[in-house]
C-alpha positions as CSV (number, residue, x, y, z in Angstrom):
1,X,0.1,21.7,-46.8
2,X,-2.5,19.5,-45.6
3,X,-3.6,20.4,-42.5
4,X,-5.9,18.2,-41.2
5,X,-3.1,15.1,-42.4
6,X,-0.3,17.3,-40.6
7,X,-2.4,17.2,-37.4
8,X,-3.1,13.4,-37.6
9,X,0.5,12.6,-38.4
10,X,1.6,14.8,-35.0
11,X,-1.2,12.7,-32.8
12,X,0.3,10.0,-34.0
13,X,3.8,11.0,-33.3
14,X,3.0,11.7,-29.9
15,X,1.0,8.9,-29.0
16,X,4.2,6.6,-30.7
17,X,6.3,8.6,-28.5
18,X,4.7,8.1,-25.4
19,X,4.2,4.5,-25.9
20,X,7.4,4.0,-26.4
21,X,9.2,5.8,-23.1
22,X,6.6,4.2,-21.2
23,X,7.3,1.0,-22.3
24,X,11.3,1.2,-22.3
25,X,11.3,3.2,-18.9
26,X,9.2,0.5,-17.2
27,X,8.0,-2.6,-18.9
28,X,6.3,-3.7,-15.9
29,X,3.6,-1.7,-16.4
30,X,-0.4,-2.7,-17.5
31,X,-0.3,0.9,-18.5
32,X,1.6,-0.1,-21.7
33,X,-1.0,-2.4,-23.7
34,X,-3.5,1.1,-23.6
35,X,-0.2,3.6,-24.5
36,X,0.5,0.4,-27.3
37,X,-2.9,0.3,-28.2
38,X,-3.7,4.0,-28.8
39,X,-0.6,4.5,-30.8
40,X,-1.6,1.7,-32.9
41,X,-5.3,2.9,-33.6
42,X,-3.6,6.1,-34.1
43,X,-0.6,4.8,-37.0
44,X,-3.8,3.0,-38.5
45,X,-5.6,6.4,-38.6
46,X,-3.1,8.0,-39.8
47,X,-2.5,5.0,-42.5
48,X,-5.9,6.1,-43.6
49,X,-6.1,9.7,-43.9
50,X,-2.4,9.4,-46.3
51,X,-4.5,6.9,-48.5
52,X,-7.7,9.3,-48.8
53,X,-5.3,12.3,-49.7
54,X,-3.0,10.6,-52.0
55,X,-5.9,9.5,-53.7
56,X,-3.9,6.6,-55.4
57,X,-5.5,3.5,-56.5
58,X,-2.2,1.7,-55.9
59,X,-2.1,2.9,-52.3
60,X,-5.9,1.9,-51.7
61,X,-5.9,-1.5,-53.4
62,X,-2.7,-2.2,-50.9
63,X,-4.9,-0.9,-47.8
64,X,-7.5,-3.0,-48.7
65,X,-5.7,-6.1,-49.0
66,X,-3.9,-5.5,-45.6
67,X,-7.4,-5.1,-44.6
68,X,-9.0,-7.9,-45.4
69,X,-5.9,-10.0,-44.4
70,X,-6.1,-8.9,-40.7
71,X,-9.7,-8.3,-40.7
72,X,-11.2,-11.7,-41.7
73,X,-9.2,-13.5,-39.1
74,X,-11.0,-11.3,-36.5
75,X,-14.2,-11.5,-38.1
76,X,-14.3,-15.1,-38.5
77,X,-13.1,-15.4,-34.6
78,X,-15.8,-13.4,-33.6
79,X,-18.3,-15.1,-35.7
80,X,-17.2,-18.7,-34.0
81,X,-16.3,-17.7,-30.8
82,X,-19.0,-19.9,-29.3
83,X,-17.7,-23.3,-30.8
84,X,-13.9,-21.8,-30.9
85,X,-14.3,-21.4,-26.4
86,X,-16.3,-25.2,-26.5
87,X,-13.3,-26.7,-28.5
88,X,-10.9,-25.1,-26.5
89,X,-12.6,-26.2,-23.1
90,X,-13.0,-29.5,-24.0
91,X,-9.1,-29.6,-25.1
92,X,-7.8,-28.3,-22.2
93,X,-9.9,-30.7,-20.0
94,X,-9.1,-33.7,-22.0
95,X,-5.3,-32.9,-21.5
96,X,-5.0,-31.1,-18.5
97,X,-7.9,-32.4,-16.0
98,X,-11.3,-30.9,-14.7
99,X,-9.9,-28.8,-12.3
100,X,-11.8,-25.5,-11.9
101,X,-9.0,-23.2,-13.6
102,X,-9.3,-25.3,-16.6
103,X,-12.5,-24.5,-16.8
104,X,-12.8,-20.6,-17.5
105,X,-13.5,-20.9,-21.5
106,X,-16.2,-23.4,-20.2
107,X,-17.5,-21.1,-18.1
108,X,-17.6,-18.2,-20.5
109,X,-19.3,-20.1,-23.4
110,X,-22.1,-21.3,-20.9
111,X,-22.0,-17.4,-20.0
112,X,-22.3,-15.7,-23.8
113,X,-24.9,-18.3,-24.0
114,X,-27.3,-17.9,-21.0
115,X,-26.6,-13.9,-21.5
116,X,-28.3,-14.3,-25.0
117,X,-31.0,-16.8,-23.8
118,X,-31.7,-14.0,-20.7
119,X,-31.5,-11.3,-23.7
120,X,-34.6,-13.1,-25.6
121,X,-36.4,-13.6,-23.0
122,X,-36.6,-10.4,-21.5
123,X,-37.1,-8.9,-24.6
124,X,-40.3,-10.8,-24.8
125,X,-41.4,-11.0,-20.8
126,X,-40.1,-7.1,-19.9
127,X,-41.4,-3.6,-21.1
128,X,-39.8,-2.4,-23.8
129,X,-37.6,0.1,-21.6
130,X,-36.4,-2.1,-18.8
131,X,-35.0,-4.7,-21.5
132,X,-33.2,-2.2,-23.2
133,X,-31.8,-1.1,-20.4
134,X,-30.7,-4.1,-19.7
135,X,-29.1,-4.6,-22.7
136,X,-27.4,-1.2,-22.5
137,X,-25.6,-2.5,-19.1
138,X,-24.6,-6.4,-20.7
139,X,-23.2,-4.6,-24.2
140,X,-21.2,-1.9,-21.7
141,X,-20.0,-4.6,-19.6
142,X,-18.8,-6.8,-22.5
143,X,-17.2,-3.7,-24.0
144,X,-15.1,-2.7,-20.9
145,X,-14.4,-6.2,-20.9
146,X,-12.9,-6.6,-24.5
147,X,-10.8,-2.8,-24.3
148,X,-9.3,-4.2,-20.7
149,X,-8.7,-7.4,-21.9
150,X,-7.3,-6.0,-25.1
151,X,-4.6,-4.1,-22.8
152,X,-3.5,-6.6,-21.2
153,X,-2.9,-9.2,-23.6
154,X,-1.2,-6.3,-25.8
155,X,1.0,-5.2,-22.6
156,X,1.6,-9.2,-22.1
157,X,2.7,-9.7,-25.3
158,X,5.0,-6.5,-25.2
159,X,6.8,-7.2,-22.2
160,X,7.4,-11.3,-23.7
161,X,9.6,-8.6,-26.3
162,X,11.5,-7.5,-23.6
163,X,14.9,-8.6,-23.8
164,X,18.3,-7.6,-22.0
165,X,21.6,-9.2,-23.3
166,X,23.1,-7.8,-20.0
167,X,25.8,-10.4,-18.3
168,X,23.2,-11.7,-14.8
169,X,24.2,-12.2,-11.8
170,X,20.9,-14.2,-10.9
171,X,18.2,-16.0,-12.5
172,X,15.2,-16.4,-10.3
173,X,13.0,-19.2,-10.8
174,X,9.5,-19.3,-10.3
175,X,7.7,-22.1,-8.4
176,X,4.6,-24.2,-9.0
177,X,2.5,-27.0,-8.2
178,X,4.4,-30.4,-7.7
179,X,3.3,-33.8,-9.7
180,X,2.4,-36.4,-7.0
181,X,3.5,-34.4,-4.2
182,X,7.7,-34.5,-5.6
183,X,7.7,-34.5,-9.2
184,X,8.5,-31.4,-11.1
185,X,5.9,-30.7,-13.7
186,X,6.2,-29.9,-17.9
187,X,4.7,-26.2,-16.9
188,X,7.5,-26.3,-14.1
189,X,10.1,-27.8,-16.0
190,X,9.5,-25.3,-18.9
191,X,10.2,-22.1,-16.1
192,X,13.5,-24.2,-15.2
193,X,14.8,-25.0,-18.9
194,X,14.8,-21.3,-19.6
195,X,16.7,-20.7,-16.9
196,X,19.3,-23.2,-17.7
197,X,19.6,-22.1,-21.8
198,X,20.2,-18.5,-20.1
199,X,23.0,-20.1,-17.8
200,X,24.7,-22.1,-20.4
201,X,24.8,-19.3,-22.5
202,X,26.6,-16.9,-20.3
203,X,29.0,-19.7,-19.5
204,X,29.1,-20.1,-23.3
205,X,30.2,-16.5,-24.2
206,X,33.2,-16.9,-21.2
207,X,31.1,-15.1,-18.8
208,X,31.2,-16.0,-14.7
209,X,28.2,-18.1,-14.6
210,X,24.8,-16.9,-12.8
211,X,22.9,-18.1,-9.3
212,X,20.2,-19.7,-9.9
213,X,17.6,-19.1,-7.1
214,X,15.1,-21.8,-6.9
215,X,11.6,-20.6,-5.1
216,X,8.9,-22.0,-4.1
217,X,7.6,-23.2,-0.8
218,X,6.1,-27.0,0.0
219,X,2.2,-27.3,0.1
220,X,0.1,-29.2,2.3
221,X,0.0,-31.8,-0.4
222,X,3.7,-32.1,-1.2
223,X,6.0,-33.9,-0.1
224,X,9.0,-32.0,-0.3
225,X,9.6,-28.3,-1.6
226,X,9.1,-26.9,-4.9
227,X,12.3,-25.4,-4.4
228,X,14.1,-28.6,-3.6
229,X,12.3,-30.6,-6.5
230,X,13.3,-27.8,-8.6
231,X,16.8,-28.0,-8.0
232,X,17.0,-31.8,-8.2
233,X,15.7,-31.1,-11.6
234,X,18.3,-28.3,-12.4
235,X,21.6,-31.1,-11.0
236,X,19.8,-33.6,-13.5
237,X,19.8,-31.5,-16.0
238,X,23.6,-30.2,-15.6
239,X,23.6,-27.5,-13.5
240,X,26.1,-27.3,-10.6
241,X,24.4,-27.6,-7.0
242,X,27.0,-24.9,-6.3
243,X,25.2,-22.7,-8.5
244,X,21.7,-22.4,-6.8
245,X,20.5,-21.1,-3.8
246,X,17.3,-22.6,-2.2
247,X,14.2,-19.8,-1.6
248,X,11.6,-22.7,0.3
249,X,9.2,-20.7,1.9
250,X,7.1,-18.7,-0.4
251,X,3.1,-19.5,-1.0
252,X,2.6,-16.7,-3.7
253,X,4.1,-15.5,-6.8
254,X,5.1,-11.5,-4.6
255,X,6.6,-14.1,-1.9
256,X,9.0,-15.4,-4.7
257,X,9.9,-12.0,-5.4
258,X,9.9,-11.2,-2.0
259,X,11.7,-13.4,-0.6
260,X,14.1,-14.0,-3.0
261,X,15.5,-10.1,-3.3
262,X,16.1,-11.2,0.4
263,X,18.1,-13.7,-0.8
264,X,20.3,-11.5,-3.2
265,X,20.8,-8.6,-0.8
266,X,22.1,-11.2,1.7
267,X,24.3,-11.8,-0.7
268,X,25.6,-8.6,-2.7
269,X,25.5,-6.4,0.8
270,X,24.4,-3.3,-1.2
271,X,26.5,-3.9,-4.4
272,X,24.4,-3.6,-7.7
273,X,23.3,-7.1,-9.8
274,X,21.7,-7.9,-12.9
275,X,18.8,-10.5,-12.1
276,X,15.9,-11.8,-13.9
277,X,13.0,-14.3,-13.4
278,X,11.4,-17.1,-15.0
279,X,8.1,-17.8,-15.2
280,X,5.5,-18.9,-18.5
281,X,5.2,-16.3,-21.0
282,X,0.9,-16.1,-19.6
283,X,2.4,-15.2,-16.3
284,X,5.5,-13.2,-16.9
285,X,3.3,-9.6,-17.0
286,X,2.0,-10.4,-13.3
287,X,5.1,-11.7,-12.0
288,X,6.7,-8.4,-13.1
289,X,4.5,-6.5,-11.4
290,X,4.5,-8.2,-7.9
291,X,8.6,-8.1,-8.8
292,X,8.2,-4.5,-9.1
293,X,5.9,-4.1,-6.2
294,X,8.6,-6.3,-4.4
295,X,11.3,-3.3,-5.2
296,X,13.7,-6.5,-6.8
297,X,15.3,-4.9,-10.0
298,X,14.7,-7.5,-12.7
299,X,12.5,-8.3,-15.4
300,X,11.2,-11.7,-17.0
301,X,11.6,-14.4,-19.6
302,X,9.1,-16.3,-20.4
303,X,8.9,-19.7,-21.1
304,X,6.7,-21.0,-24.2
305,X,3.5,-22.7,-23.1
306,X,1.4,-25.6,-25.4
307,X,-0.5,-23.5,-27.4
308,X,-3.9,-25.2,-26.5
309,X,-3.3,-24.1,-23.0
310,X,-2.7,-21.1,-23.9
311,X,-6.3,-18.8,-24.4
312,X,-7.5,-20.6,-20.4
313,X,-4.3,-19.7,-18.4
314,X,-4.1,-16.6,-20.5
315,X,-7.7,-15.7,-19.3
316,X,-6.8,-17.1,-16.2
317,X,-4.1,-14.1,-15.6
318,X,-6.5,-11.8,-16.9
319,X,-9.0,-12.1,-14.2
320,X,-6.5,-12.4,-11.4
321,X,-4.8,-9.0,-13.2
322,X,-8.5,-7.8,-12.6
323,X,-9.0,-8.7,-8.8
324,X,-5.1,-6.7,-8.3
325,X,-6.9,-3.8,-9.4
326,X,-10.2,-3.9,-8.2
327,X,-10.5,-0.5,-7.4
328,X,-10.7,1.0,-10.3
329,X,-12.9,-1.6,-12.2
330,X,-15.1,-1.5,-9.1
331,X,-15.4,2.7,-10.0
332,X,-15.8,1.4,-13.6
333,X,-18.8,-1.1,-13.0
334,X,-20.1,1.3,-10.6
335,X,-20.2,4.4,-13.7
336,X,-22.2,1.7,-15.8
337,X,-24.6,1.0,-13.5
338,X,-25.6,4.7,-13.0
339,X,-25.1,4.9,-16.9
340,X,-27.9,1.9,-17.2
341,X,-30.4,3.6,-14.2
342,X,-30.1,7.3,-16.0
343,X,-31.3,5.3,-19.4
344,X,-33.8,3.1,-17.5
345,X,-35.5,6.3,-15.9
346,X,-35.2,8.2,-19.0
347,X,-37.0,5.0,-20.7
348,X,-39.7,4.5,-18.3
349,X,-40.3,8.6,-17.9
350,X,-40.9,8.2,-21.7
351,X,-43.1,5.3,-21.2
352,X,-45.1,7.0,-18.9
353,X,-45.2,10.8,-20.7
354,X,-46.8,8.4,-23.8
């Protein structure tokens, strides 16, 4: 028995393992995209140490292939990152206005391409140890970064998997900005239009049909409520007025949550219910958070979103998913700073002893 493969396979197992209670226990969960991602690194390790100790061409020529399949794609995106963001920016401002949110790959192009301009430059104004430290703390910043952001797009996409096929007893939708201060919006509509296919299809399969609770509060700018706009959309669209409920007083996305499980216990008086939300598929991770936070019990479905749109508002959720937490990713900055003094005072004490 091979030892060392026997060991590999039972890091894997249990990395697999605990991915996979994590995720079905509670989907809600940023945790998820680092359990996902560590069981994934540790299948692929595990991929690898079965093809060095078969020692089969047939087994390596395959893992090559699958190699070069997903790794060019990567490579290719990392090469032309700089005009990929710029395209992408210039889309998404042609199509969707300059408003500041629209602007985030902008803003990190113009970023990657000071930090590299600064990078030069100090190399060639600074001593040799104070622009190395400084490069030590922009490559560790980058790098915490790329593995967060890498969580939470893989703990995103997970929880878009998440299905229940559970008869509801309410579908909560989501509410956003109005068009003209009255006019529901495509991103809107989208949140709506899933919630009306899941309707339909419960009434399809002979099931009683779901409440549909409409949230969302009226702005400063708007005219009426998202909530009432939304539900003129829903009658227009063939849903009974009967069959929604009116949540007009949220501002945020843990309001919606909030204030609609108010909403539903109003309603069930302490009887259990089968709910979920709709949202876009960028949001839905957030939105189950603050609905866990919330203490409603339901989970999300997403709604698709123009794939050009996707990469800002997908950023977009990433950052606000940072500000949540804070905290910890102020203790994480806070480690790489001390990380970047220790090397620049072990690079200017070996200036000095020289």
């Amino acid at each position: 028995m091979n030892w060392f493969l026997f060991g590999v396979f039972l890091i894997a197992a249990g990395c697999c393992g605990l991915a996979t209670y994590s995720y079905l226990s509670e989907p809600r969960r940023l945790v998820n995209g680092l359990l996902i991602n560590l069981a994934l690194f540790s299948l692929l390790t595990l991929a690898a140490v079965i093809v060095m100790v078969a020692n089969s061409t047939t087994l390596l020529v395959v893992a090559l292939i699958a190699l070069v399949i997903v790794g060019v794609p990567v490579i290719m995106l990392v090469a032309f990152h700089l005009v990929w963001l710029l395209w992408n920016a210039l889309l998404v401002w042609r199509r969707e206005g300059h408003s500041l949110g629209n602007m985030l790959t902008l803003m990190i192009a113009a970023g990657l391409v000071l930090l590299s301009i600064l990078d030069t430059v100090g190399h060639q104004l600074l001593p040799a140890w104070l622009a190395y430290s400084l490069t030590v703390l922009v490559n560790c910043c980058w790098l915490y970064i790329a593995i967060t952001g890498l969580n939470f797009l893989t703990a995103l996409i997970a929880y878009n998997c998440w299905r229940t096929r559970q008869p509801l007893q309410y579908l909560i939708v989501l509410g956003a900005g109005l068009l003209d201060g009255h006019r529901v919006s495509r991103l809107l509509g989208a949140r709506i239009d899933v919630a009306i296919a899941r309707y339909q299809r419960q009434v399809a399969q002979g099931l009683p049909a779901p409440t549909i609770i409409l949230s969302g509060g009226q702005g400063p700018d708007e005219q009426v409520s998202e909530a009432q706009a939304m539900q003129a959309y829903a009658v227009a669209h063939g849903i009974p007025a009967t069959a929604t409920l009116l949540e007009d007083q949220s501002r945020t996305t843990l309001e919606n949550m909030r204030f609609s499980r108010r909403i539903i216990d109003q309603h069930q008086q302490g009887r259990p219910y089968h709910a979920m939300f709709c949202t876009n598929n960028y949001h839905l991770l957030r939105a189950g958070i603050f609905a866990r936070r919330a203490g409603i019990d339901a989970n999300g479905i997403g709604a698709k979103t123009r794939l050009y749109f996707l990469p800002n508002a997908t950023i977009r959720e990433y950052v606000a998913m940072m500000v949540m937490n804070k905290r910890r990713h102020f203790v994480a900055g806070g480690l790489i700073l001390a990380y970047t003094i220790l090397t620049m005072i072990l690079g200017a004490t070996h200036t000095i002893a020289f």
